[in-house]
PyMOL commands that place a pseudoatom at each C-alpha (Angstrom):
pseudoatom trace, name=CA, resn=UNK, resi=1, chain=A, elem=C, hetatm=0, pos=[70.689, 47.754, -11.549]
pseudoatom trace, name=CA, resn=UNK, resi=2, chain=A, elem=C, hetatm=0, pos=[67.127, 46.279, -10.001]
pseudoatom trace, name=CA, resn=UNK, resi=3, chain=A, elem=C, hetatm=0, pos=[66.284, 43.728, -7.334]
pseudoatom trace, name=CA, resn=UNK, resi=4, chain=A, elem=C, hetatm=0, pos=[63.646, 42.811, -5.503]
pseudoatom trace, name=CA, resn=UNK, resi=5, chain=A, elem=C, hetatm=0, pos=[61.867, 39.635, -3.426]
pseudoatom trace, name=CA, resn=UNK, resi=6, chain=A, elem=C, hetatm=0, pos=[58.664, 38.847, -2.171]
pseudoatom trace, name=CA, resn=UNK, resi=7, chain=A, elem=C, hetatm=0, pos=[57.218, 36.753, 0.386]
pseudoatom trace, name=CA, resn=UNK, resi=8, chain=A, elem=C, hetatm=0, pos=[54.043, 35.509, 0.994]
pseudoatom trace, name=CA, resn=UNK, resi=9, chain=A, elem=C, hetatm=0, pos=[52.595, 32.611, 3.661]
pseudoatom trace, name=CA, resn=UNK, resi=10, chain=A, elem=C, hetatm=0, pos=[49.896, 30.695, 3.014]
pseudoatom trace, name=CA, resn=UNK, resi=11, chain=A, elem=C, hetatm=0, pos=[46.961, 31.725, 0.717]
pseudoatom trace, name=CA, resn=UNK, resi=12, chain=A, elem=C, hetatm=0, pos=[43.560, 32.292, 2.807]
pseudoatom trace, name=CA, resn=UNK, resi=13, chain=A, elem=C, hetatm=0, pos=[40.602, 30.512, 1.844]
pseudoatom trace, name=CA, resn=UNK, resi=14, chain=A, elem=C, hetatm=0, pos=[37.220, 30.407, 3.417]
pseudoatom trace, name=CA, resn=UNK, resi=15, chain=A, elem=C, hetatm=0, pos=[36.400, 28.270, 6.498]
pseudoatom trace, name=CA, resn=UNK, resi=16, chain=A, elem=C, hetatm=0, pos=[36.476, 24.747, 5.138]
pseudoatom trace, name=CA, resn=UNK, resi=17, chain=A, elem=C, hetatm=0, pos=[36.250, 21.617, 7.597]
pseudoatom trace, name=CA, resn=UNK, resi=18, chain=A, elem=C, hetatm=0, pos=[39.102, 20.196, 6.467]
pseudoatom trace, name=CA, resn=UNK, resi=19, chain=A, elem=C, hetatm=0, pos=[41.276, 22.504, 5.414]
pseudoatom trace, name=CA, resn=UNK, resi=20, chain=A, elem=C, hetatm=0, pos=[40.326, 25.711, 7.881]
pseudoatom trace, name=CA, resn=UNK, resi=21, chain=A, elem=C, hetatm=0, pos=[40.967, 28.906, 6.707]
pseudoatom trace, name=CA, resn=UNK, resi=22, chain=A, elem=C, hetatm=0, pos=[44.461, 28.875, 4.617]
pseudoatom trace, name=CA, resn=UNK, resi=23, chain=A, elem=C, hetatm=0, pos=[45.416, 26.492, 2.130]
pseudoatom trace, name=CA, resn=UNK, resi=24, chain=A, elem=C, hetatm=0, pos=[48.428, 24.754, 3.201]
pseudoatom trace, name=CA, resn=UNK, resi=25, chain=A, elem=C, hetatm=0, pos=[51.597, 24.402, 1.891]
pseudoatom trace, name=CA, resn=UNK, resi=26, chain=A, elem=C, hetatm=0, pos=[51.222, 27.608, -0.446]
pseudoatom trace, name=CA, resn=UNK, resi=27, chain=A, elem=C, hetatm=0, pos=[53.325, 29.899, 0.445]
pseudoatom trace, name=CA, resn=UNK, resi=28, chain=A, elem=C, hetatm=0, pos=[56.265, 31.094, -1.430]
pseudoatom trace, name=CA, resn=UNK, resi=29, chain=A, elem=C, hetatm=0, pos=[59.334, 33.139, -1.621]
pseudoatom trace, name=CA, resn=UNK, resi=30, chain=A, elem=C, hetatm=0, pos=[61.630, 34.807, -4.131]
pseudoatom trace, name=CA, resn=UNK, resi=31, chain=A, elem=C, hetatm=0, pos=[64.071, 37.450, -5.132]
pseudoatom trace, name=CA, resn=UNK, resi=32, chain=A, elem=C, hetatm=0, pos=[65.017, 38.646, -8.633]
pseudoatom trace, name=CA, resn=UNK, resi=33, chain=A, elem=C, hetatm=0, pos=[67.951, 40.993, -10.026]
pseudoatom trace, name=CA, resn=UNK, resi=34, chain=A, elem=C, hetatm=0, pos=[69.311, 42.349, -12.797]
pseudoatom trace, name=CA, resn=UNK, resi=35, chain=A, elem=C, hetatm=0, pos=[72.129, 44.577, -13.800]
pseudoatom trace, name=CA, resn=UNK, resi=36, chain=A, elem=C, hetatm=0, pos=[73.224, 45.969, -17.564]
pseudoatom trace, name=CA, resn=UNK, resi=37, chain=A, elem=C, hetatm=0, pos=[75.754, 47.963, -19.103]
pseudoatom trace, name=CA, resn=UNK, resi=38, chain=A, elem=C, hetatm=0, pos=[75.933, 49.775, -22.463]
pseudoatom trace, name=CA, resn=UNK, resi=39, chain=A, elem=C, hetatm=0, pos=[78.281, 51.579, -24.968]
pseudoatom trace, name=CA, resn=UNK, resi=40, chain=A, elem=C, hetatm=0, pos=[78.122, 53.954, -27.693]
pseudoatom trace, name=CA, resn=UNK, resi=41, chain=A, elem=C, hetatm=0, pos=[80.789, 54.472, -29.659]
pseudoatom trace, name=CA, resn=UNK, resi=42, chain=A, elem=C, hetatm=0, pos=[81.081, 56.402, -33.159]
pseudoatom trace, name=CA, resn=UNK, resi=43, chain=A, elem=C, hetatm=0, pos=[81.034, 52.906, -34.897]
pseudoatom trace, name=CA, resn=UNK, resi=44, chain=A, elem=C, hetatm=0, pos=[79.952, 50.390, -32.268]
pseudoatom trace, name=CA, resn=UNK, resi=45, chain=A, elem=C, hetatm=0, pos=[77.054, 50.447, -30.285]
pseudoatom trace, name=CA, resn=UNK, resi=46, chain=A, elem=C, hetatm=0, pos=[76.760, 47.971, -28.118]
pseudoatom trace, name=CA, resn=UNK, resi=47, chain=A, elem=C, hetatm=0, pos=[75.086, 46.522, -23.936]
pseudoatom trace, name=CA, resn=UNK, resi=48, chain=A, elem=C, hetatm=0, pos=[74.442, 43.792, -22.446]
pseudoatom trace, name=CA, resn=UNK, resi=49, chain=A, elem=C, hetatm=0, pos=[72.422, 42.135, -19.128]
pseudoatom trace, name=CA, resn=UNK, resi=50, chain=A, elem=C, hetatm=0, pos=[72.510, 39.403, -16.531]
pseudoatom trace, name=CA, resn=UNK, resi=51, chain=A, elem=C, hetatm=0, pos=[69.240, 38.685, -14.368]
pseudoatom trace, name=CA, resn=UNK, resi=52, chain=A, elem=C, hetatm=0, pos=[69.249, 36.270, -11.897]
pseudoatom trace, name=CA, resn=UNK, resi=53, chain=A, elem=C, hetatm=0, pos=[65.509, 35.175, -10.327]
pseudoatom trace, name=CA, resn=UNK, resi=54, chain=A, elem=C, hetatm=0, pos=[65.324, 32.459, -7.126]
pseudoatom trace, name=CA, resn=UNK, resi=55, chain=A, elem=C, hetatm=0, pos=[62.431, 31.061, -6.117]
pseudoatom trace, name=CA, resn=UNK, resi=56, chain=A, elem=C, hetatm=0, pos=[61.199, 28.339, -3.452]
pseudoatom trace, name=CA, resn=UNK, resi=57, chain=A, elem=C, hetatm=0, pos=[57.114, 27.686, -3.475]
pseudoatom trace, name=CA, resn=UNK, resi=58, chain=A, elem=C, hetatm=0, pos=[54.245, 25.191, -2.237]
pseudoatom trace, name=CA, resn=UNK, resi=59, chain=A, elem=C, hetatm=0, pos=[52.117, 23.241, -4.214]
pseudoatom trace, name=CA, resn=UNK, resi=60, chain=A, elem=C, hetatm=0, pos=[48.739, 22.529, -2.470]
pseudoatom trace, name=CA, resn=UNK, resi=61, chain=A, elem=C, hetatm=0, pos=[47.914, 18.923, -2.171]
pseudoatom trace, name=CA, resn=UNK, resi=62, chain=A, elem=C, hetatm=0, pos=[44.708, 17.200, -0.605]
pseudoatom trace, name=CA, resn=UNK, resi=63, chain=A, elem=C, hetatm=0, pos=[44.278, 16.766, 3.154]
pseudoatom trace, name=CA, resn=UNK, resi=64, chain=A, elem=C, hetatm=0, pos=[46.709, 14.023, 4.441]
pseudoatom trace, name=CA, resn=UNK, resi=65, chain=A, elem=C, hetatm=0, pos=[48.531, 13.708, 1.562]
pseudoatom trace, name=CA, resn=UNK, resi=66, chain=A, elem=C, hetatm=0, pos=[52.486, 14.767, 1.494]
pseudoatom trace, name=CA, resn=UNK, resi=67, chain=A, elem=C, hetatm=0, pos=[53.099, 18.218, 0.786]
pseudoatom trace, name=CA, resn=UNK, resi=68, chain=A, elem=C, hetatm=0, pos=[55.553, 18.898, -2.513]
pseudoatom trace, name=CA, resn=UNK, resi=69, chain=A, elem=C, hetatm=0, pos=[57.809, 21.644, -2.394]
pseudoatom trace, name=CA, resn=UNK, resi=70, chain=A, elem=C, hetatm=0, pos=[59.526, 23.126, -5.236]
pseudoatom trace, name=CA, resn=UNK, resi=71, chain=A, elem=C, hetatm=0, pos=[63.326, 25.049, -5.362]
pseudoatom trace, name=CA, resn=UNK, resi=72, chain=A, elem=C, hetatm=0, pos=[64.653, 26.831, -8.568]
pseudoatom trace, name=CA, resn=UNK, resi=73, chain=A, elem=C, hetatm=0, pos=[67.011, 29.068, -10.187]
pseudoatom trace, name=CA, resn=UNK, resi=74, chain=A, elem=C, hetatm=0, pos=[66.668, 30.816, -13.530]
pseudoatom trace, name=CA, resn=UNK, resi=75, chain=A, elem=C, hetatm=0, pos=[69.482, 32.780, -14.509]
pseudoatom trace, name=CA, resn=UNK, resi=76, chain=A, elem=C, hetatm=0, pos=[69.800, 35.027, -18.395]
pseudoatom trace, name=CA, resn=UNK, resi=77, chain=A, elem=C, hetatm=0, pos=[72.310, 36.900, -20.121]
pseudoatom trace, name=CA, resn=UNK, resi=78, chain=A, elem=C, hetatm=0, pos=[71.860, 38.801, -23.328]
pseudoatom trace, name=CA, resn=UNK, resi=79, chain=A, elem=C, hetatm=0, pos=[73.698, 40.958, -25.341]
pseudoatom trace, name=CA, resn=UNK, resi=80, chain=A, elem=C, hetatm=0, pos=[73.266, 43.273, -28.510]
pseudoatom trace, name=CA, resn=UNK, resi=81, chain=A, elem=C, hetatm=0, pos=[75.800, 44.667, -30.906]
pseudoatom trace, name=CA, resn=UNK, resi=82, chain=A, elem=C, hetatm=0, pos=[75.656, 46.750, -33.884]
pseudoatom trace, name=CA, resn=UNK, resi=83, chain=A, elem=C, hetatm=0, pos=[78.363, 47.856, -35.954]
pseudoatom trace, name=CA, resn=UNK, resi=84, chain=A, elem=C, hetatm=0, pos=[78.501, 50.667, -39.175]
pseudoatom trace, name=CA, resn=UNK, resi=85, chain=A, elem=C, hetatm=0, pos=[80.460, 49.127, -41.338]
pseudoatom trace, name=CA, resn=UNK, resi=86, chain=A, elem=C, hetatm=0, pos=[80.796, 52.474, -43.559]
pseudoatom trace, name=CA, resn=UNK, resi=87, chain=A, elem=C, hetatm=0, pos=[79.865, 50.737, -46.955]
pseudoatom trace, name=CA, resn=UNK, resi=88, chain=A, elem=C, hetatm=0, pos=[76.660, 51.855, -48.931]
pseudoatom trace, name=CA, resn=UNK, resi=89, chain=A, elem=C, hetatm=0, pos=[75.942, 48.435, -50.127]
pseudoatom trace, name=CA, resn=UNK, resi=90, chain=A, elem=C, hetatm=0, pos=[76.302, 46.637, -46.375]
pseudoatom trace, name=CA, resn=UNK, resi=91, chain=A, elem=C, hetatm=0, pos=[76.131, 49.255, -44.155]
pseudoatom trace, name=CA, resn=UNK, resi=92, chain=A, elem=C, hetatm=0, pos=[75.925, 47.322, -40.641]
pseudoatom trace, name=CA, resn=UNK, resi=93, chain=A, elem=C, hetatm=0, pos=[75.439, 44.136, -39.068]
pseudoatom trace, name=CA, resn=UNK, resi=94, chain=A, elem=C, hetatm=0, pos=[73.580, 43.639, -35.632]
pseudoatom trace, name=CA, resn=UNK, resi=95, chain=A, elem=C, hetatm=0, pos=[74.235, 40.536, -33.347]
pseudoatom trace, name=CA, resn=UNK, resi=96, chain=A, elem=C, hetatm=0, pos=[72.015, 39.517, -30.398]
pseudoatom trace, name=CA, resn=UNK, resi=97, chain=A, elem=C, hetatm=0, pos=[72.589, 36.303, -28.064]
pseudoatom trace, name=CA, resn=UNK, resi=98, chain=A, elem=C, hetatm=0, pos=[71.327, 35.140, -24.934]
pseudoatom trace, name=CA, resn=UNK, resi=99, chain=A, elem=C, hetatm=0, pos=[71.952, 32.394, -22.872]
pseudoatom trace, name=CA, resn=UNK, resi=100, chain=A, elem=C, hetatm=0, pos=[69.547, 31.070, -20.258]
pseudoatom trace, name=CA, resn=UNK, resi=101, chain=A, elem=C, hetatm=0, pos=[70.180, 28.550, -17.186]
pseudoatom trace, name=CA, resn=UNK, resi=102, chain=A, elem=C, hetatm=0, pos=[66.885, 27.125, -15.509]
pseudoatom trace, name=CA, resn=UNK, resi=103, chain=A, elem=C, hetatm=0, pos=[66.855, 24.428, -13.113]
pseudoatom trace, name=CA, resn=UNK, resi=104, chain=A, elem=C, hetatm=0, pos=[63.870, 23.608, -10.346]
pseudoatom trace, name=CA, resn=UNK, resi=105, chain=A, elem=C, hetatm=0, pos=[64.117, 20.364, -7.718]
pseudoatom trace, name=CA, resn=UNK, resi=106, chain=A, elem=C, hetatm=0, pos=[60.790, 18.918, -6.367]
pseudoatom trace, name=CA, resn=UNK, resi=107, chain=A, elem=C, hetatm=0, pos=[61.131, 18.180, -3.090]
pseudoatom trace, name=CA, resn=UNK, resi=108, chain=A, elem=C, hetatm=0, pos=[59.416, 16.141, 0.127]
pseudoatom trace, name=CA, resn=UNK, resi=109, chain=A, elem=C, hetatm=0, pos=[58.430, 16.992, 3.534]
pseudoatom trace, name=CA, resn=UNK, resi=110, chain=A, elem=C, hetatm=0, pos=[61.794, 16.070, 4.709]
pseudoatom trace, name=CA, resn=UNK, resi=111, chain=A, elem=C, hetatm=0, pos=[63.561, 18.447, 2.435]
pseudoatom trace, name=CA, resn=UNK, resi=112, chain=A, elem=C, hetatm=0, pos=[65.047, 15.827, -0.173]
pseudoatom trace, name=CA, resn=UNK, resi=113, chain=A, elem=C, hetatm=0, pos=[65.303, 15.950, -3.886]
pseudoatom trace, name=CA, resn=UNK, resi=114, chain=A, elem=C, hetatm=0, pos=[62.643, 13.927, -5.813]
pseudoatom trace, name=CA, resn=UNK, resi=115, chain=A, elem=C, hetatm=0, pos=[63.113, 15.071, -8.851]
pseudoatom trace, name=CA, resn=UNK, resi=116, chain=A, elem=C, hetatm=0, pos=[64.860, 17.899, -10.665]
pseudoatom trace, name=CA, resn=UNK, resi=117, chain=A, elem=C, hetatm=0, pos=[64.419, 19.568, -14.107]
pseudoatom trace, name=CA, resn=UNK, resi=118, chain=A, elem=C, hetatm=0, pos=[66.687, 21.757, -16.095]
pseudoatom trace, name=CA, resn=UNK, resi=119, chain=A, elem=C, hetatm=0, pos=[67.039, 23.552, -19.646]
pseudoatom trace, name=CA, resn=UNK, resi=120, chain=A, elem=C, hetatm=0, pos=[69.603, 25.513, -20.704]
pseudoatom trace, name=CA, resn=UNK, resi=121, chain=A, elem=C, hetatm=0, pos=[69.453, 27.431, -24.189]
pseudoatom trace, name=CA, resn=UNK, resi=122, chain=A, elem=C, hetatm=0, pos=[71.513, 29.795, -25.901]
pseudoatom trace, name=CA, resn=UNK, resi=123, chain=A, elem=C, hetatm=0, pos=[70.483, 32.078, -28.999]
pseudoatom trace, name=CA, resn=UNK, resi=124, chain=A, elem=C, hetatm=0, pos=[72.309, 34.035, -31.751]
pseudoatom trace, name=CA, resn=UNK, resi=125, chain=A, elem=C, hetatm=0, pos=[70.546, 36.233, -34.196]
pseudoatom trace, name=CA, resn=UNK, resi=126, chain=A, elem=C, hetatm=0, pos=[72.784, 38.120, -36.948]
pseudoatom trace, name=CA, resn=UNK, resi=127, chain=A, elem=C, hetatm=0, pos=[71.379, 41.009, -39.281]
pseudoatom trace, name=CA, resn=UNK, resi=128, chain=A, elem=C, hetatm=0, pos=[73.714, 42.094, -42.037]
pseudoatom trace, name=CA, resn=UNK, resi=129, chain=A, elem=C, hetatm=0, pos=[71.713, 45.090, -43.150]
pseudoatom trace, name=CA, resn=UNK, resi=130, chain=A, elem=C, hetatm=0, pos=[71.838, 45.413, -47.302]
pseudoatom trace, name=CA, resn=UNK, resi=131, chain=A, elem=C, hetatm=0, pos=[71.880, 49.011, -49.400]
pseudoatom trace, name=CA, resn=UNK, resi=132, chain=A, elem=C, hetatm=0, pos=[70.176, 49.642, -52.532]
pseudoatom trace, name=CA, resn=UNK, resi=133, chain=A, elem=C, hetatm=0, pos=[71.488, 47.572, -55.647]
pseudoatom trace, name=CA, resn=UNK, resi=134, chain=A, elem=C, hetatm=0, pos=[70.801, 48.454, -59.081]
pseudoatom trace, name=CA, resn=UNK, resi=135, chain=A, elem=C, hetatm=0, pos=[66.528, 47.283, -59.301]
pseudoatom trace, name=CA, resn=UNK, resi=136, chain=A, elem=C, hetatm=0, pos=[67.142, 46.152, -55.385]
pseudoatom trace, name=CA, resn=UNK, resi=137, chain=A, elem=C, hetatm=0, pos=[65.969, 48.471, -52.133]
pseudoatom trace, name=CA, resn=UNK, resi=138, chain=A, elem=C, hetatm=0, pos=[67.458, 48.451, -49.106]
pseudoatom trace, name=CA, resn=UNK, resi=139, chain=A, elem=C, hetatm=0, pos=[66.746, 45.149, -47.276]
pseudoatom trace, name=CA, resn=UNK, resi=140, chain=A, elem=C, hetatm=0, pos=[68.359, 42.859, -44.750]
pseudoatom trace, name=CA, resn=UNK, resi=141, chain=A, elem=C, hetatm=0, pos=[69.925, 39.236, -44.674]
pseudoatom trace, name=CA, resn=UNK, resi=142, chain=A, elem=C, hetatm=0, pos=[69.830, 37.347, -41.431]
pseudoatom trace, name=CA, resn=UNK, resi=143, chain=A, elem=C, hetatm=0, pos=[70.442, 34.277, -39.719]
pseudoatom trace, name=CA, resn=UNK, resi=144, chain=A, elem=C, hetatm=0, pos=[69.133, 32.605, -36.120]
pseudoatom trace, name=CA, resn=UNK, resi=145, chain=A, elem=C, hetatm=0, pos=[69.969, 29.710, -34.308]
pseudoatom trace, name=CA, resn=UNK, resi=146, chain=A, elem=C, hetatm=0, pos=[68.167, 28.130, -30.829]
pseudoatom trace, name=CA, resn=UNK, resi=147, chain=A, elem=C, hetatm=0, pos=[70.520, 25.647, -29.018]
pseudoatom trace, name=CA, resn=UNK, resi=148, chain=A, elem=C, hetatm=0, pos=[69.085, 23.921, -26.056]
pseudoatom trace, name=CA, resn=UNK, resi=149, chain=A, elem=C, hetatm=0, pos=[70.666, 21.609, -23.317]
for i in range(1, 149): cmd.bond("trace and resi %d" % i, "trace and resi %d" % (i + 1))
show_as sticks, trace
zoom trace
């Protein structure tokens, strides 16, 4: 298990005459975690994760213009898997997958959505490992696939 955050106001600049000493509108804030649990067994072997990562940040604009804001969320969860299969000709098969959520809104001085992005995308990655076969050495067959939202 891990989390964290950090905070920070608005980034110092040098004296300018119109912007004074900090550049507005860039602060920002976040916080991240993550937690994972795991097995090993005699024939399965096998974890898994979630993070989770917040953030709300700035963008610095020119003087008198309106400042732009912008909220998001990106969450993940992945998991590996590997199983002996006891044969000499296959003898296991691994199997990874993650899925990822990510969404951010744009927003205006008065706190309202102007726009809003998101992706979501889910992997799977399978590995059939292969034995030696008569002229053949030991090798691997796979397949992947990327799904997005």
């Amino acid at each position: 298990m891990r989390a964290g955050g950090r905070s920070a106001d608005d980034v110092r600049i040098g004296h300018d005459p119109l912007l004074g000493n900090r550049l507005a509108n860039t602060d920002t804030r976040n916080w991240q975690g993550s937690v994972g649990l795991g097995y090993i067994g005699e024939r399965v072997t096998s974890g898994g994760s979630f993070k989770a990562y917040q953030f709300a940040y700035g963008l610095p604009v020119p003087p008198e213009s309106d400042p732009v804001r912008l909220r998001g969320n990106r969450y993940e969860g992945t998991t590996r898997t590997q199983v002996e299969l006891g044969s000499s000709l296959f003898p296991s098969l691994r199997a990874d997958a993650t899925v990822q959520d990510y969404s951010h809104d744009e927003l205006d001085i008065a706190g309202d959505v102007q726009m809003s992005f998101g992706l979501r995308t889910q992997t799977l990655n399978l590995l059939l490992r292969q034995g030696a076969l008569g002229p053949f050495t030991e090798g691997a067959w796979g397949v992947s696939g990327l799904f997005k939202q």
